[in-house]
N, C-alpha and C positions, 0 to 999 in steps of 0.2 A: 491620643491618636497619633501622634508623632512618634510614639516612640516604637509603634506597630510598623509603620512605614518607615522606620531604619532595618527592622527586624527586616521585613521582606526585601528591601533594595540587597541589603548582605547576604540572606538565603537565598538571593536570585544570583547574583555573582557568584557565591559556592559553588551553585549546581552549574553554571554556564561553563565555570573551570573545570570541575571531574568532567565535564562533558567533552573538553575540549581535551582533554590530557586522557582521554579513552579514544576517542576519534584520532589522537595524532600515532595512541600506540597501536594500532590496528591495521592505517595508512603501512609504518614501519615494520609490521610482522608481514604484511603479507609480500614481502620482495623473494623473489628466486631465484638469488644472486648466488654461485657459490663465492664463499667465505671461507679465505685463507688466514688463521689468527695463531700469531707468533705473541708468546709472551712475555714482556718487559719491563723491567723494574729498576730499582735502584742501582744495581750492578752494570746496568747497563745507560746508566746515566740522566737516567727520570729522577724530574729533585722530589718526588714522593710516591711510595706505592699504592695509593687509592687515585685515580683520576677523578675528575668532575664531569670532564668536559672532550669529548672526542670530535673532532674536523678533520678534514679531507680537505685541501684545496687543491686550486686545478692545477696546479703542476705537478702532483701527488705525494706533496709533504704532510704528513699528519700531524694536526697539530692537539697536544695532550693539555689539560688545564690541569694543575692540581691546587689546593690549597697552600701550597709557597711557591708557587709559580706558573707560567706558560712554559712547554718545553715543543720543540719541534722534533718530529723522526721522518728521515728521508729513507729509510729500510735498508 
């Protein structure tokens, strides 16, 4: 009996995540922003060209994650 009630505590978490990572992408599709995208890479002084991780903060520095690093671009 225990070992049913691991099975479900972990299929309950699975589905609660796709659920959450479908609800957050849907949130994000539906903006009617226009979107200005210039593209940047190592020539231009990002220490990798696959990002992770894109931010914005408020004083409108963009900030890039890659896997060797954090890089900031102020455009």
């Amino acid at each position: 009996m225990h070992k049913y009630r691991k099975f479900k505590i972990i299929l309950i978490f699975i589905i609660v995540s796709i659920f959450l990572n479908i609800s957050k992408v849907n949130v994000n599709a539906n903006t009617n922003e226009n979107i200005n995208f210039k593209n940047i890479g190592i020539r231009d002084g990002l220490s990798q060209s696959t990002a992770e991780v894109i931010f914005q903060d408020s004083r409108g520095d963009i900030w890039i994650g890659t896997a060797d690093g954090l890089n900031r671009y102020d455009g």
